[in-house]
TILO-925997 format. One record per residue (C-alpha): y, x negated, z; residue in three letters; chain. Coordinates in pm, 1 decimal, always signed. Example, Ala and Ser with C-alpha at 12.3 -4.5 7.8 and 13.67 -1.06 7.14 Angstrom:
BEGIN
+----------+----------+----------+------+-------+
!        Y !        X !        Z ! rest ! kette !
+----------+----------+----------+------+-------+
!   -450.0 !  -1230.0 !   +780.0 !  ALA !     A !
!   -106.0 !  -1367.0 !   +714.0 !  SER !     A !
+----------+----------+----------+------+-------+
end
This chain:
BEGIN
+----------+----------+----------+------+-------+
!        Y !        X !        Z ! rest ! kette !
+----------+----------+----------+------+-------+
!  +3713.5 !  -1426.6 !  -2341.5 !  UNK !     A !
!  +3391.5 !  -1405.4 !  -2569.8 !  UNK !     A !
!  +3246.0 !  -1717.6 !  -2689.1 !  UNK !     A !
!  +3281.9 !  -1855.0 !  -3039.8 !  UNK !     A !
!  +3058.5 !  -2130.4 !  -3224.1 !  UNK !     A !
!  +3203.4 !  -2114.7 !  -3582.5 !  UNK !     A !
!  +3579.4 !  -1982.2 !  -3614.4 !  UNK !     A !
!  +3530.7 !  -1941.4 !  -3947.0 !  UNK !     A !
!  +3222.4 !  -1744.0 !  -3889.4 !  UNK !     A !
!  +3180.4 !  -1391.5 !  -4014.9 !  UNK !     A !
!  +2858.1 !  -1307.4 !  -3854.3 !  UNK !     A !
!  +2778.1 !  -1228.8 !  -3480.5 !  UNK !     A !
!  +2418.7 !  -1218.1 !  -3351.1 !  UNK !     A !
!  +2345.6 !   -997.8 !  -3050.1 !  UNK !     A !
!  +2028.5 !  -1081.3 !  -2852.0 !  UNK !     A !
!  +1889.3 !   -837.6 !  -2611.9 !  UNK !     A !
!  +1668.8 !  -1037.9 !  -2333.1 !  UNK !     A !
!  +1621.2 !   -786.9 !  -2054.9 !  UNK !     A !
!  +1307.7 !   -707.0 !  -2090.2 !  UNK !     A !
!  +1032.5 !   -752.9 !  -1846.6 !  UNK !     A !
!   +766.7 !   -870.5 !  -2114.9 !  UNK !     A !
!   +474.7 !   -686.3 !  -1894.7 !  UNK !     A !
!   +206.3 !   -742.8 !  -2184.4 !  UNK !     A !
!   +295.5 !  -1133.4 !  -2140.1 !  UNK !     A !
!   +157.2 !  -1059.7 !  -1784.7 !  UNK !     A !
!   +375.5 !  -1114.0 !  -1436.1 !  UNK !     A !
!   +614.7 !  -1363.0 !  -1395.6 !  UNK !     A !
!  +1046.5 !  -1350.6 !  -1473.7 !  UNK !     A !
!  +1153.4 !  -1122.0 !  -1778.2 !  UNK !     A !
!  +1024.6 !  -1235.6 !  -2076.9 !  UNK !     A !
!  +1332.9 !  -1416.5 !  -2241.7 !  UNK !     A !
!  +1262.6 !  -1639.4 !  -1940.0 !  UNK !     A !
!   +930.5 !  -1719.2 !  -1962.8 !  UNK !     A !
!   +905.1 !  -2096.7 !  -2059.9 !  UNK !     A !
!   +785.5 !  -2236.4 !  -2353.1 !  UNK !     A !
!   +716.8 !  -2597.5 !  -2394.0 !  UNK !     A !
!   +949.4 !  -2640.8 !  -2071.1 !  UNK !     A !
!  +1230.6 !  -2440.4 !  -2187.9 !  UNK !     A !
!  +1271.6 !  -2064.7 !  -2155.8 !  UNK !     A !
!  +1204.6 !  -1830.7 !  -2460.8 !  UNK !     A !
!  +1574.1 !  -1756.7 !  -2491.9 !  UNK !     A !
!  +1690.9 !  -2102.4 !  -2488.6 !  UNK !     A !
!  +1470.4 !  -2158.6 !  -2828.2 !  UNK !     A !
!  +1642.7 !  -1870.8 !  -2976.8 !  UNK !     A !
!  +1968.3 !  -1912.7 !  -2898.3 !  UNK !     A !
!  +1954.8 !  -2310.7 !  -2999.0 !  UNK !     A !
!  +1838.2 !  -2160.1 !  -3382.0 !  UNK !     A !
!  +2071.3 !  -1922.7 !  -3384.8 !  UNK !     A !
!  +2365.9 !  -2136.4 !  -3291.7 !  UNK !     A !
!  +2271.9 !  -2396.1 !  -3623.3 !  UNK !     A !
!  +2310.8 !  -2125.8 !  -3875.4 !  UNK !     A !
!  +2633.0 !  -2221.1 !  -3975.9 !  UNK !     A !
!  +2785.5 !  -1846.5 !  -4051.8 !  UNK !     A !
!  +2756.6 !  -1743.2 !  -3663.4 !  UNK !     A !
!  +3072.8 !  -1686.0 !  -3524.6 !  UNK !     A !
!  +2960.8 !  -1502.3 !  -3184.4 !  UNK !     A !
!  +2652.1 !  -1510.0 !  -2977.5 !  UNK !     A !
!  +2641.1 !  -1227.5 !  -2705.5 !  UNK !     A !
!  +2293.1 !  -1240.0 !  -2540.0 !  UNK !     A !
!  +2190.5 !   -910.3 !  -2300.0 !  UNK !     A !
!  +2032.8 !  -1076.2 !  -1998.8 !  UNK !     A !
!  +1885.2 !   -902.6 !  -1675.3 !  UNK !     A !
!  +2155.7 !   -749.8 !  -1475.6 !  UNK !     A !
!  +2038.3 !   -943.2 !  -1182.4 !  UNK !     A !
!  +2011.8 !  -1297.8 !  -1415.5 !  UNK !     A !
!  +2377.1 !  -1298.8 !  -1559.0 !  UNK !     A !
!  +2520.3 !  -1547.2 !  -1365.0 !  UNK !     A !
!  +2214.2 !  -1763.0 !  -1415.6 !  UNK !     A !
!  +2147.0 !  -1694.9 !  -1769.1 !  UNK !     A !
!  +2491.2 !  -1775.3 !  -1866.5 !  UNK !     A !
!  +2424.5 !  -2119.6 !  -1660.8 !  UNK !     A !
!  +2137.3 !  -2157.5 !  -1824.0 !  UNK !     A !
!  +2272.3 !  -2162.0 !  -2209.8 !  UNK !     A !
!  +2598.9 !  -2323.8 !  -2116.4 !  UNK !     A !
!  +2465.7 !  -2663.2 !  -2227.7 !  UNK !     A !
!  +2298.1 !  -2470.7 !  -2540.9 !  UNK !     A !
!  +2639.8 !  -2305.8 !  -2712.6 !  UNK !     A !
!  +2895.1 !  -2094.0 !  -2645.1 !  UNK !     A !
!  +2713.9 !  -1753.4 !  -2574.3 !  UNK !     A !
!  +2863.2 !  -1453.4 !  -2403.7 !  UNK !     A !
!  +2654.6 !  -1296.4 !  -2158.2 !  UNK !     A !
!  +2667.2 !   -934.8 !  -2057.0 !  UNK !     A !
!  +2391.0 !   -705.9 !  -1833.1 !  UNK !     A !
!  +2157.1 !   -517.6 !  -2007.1 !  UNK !     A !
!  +1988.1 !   -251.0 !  -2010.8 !  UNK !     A !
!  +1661.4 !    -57.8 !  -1864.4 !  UNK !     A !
!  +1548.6 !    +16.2 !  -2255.4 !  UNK !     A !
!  +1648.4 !   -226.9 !  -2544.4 !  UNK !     A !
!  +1816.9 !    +23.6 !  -2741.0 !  UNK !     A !
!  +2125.1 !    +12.4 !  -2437.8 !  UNK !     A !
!  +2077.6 !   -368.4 !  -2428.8 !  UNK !     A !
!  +2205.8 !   -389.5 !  -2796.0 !  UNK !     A !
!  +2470.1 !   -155.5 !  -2705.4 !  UNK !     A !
!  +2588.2 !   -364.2 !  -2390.9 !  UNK !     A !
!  +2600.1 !   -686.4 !  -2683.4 !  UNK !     A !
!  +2789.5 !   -519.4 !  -2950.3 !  UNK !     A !
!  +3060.1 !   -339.7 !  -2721.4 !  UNK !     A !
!  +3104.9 !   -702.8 !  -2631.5 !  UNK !     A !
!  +3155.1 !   -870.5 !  -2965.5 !  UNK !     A !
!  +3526.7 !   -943.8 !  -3048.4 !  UNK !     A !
!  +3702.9 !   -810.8 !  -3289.1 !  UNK !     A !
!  +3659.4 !  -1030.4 !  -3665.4 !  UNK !     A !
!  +3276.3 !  -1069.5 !  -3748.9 !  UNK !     A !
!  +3175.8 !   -772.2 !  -3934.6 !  UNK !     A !
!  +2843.6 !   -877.5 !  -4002.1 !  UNK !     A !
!  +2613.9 !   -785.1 !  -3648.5 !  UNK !     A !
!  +2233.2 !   -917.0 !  -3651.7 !  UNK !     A !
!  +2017.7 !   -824.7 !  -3348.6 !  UNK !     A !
!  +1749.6 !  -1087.3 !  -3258.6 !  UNK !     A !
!  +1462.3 !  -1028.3 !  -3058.8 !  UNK !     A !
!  +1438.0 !  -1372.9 !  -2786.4 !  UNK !     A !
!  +1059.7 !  -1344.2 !  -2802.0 !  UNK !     A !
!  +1094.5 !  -1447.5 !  -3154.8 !  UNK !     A !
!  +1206.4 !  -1811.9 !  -3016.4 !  UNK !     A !
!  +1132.5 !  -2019.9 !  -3349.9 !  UNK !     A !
!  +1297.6 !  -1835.0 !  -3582.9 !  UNK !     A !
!  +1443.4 !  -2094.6 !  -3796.8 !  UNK !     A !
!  +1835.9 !  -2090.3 !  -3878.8 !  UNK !     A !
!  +1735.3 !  -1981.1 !  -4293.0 !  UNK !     A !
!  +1665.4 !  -1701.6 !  -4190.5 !  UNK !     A !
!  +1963.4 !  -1607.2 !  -3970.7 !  UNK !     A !
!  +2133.5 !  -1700.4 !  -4288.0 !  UNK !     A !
!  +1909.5 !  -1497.5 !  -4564.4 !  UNK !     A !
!  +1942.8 !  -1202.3 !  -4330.3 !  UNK !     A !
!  +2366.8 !  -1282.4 !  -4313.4 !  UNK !     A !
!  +2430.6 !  -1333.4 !  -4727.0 !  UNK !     A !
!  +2201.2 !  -1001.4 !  -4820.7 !  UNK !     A !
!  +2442.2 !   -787.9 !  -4594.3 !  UNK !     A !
!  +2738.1 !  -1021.1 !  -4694.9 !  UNK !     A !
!  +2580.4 !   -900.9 !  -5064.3 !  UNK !     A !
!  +2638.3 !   -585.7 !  -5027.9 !  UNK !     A !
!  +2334.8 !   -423.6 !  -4841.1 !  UNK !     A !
!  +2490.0 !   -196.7 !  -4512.3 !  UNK !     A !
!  +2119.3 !   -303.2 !  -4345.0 !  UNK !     A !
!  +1869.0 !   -591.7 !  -4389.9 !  UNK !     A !
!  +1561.8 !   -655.2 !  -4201.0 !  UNK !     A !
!  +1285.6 !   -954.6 !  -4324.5 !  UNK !     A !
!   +961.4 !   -914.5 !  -4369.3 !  UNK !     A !
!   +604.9 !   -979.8 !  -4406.6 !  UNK !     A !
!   +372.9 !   -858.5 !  -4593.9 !  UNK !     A !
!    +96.3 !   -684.7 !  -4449.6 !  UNK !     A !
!   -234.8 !   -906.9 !  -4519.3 !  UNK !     A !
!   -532.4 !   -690.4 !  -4248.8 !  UNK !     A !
!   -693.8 !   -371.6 !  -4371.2 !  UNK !     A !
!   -532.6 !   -126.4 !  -4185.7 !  UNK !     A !
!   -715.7 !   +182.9 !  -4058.7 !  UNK !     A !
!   -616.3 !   +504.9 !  -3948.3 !  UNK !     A !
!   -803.6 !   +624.5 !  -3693.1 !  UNK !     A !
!   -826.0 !   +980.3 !  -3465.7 !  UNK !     A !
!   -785.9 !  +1045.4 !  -3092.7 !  UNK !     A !
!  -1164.1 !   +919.0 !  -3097.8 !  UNK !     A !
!  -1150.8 !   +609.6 !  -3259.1 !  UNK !     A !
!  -1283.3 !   +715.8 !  -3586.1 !  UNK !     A !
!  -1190.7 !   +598.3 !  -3898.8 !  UNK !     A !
!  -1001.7 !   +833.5 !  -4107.3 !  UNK !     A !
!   -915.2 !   +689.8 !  -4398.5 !  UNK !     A !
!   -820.0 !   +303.9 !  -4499.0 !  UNK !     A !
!   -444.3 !   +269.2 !  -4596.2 !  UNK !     A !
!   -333.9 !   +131.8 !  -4881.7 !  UNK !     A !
!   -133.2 !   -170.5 !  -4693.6 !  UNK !     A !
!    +30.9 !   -293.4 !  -5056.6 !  UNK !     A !
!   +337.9 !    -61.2 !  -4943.4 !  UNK !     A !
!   +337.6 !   -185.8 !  -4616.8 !  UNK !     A !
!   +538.6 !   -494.3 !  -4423.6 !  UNK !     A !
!   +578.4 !   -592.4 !  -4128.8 !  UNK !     A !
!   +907.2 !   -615.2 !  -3962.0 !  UNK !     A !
!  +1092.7 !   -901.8 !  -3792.2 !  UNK !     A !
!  +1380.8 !  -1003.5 !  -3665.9 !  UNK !     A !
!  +1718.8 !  -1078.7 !  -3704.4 !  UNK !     A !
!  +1793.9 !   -748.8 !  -3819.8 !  UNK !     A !
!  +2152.7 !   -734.7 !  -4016.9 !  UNK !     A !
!  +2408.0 !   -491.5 !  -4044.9 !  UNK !     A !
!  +2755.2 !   -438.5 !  -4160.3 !  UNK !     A !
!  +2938.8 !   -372.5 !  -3805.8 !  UNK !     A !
!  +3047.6 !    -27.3 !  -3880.8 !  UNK !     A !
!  +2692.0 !   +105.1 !  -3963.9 !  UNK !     A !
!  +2544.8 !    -32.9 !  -3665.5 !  UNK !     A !
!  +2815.8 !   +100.0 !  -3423.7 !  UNK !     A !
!  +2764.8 !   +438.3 !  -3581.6 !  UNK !     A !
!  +2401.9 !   +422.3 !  -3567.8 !  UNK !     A !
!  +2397.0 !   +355.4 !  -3185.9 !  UNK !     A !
!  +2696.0 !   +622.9 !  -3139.9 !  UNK !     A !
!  +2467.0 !   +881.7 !  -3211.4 !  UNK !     A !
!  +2124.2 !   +744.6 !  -3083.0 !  UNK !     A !
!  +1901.0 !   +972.8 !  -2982.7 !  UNK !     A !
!  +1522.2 !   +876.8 !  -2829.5 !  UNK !     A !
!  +1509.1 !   +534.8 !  -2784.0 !  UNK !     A !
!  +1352.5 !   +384.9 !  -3079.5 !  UNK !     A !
!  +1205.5 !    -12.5 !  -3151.0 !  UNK !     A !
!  +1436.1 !   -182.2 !  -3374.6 !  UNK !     A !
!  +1755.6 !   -105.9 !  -3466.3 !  UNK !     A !
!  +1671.0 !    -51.9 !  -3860.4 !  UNK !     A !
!  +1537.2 !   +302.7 !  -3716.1 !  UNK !     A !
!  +1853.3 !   +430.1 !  -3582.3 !  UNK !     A !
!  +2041.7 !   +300.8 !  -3854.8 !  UNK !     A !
!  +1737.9 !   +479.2 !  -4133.8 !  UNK !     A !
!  +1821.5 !   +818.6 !  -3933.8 !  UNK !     A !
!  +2160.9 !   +845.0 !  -3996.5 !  UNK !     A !
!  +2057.0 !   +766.4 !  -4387.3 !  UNK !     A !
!  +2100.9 !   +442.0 !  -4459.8 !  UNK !     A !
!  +1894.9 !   +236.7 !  -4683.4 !  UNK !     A !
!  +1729.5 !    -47.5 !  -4542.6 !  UNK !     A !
!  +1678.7 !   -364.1 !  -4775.4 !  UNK !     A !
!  +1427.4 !   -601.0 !  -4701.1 !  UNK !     A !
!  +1423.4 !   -916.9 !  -4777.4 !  UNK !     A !
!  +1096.8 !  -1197.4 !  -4706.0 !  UNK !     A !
!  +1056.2 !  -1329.7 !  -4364.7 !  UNK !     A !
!   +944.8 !  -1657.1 !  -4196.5 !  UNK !     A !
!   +578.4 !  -1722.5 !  -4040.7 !  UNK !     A !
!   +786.3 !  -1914.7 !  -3767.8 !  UNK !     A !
!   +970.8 !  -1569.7 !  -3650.7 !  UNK !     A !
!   +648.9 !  -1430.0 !  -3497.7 !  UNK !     A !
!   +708.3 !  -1239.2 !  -3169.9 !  UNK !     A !
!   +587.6 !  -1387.2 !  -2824.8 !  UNK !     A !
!   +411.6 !  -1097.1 !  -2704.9 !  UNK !     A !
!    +85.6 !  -1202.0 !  -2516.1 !  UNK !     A !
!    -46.6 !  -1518.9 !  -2334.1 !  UNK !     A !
!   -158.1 !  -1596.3 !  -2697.6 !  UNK !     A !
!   +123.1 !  -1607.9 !  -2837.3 !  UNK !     A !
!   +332.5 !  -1788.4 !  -2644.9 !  UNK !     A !
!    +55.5 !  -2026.5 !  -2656.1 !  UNK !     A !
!    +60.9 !  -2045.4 !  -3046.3 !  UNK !     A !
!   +419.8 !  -2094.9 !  -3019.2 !  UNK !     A !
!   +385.9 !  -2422.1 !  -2841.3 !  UNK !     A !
!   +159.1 !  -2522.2 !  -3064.5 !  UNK !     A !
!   +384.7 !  -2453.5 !  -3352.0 !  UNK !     A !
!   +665.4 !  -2633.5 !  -3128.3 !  UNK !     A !
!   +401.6 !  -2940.7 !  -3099.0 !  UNK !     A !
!   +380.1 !  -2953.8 !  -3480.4 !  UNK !     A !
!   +729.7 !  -2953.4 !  -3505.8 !  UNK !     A !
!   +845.9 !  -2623.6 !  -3565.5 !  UNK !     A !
+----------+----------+----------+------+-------+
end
């Protein structure tokens, strides 16, 4: 039986943690890696669970970790935990084939983005309950970007006022996102990509400085910092 947090819920948030992490350096898969004494995926999952529109959590841990990881976030919330797989794109898949039938909003959450505040599980959630088939937040893009050759040489400077960067939870009506994956392709780095090649327009709406991605030993250690000063 899949887990439920809010019956009333119309939302489910699928959370694809399988990934090794290798530019956080070596240790356990990245969703594992501790922060502040707590893995990366507990964070998440403890944000995700207060926004009160989730009905269904369905985390994608390490085939190997299952058992554990669903130990692990007992004590957290109700989370169903299913194997993932060797790319994220099949990870997301494993989630939504096991999200029960009801919510027809679906958000996919990156773990490493472990302070991601519940507002924004919610903003994401009412712009698709709006209306919108897909809804990513975002940020814009405050460095000069360059574009550079195979060389390293400047090109040209890009005019970043059209630009944004991307974060996570993405949000989709259910429908579009099972479609999207259906007829996936190359593997791709967000979900937002396979849903823009079947046509869809994407709607953005602003993000949170708290949702920044755990990446490097930097991050995580700006993270804890963040924790620290009560993020």
């Amino acid at each position: 039986m899949t887990a439920q947090l809010n019956p009333r819920g119309d939302v489910a948030v699928l959370v694809p943690a399988a990934g090794a992490g290798v530019r956080l350096g070596p240790g356990a898969p990245k969703a594992l890696r501790p922060l502040a004494g707590e893995p990366l995926l507990v964070h998440a999952v403890r944000r995700i669970a207060a926004a009160p529109s989730v009905h269904t959590i369905v985390v994608a841990a390490p085939a190997a970790d299952v058992g554990s990881v669903r130990a692990m976030l007992a004590p957290v919330a109700p989370v169903t935990v299913v194997a993932g797989g060797a790319e994220r794109q099949a990870s997301v898949a494993a989630a939504l084939a096991a999200v029960p039938a009801g919510p027809e909003i679906v958000l996919v959450h990156d773990a490493a983005r472990a302070l991601t505040p519940p507002e924004l599980v919610e903003s994401v959630a009412a712009a698709v309950r709006a209306g919108h088939d897909a809804v990513i937040p975002v940020l814009p893009v405050v460095d000069t970007i360059k574009e550079v050759d195979a060389g390293e040489v400047v090109l040209g400077t890009v005019d970043r006022s059209a630009l944004r960067a991307v974060q996570t939870p993405q949000g989709f009506r259910r429908s579009v996102l099972t479609a999207a994956h259906a007829a996936a392709g190359d593997p791709l780095t967000d979900d937002a990509g396979l849903v823009e090649k079947q046509g869809v327009p994407v709607v953005c709406v602003p993000g949170s400085e708290y949702a920044l991605k755990v990446t490097r030993p930097f991050d995580l250690a700006l993270a804890e910092h963040l924790l620290v000063a009560g993020a």
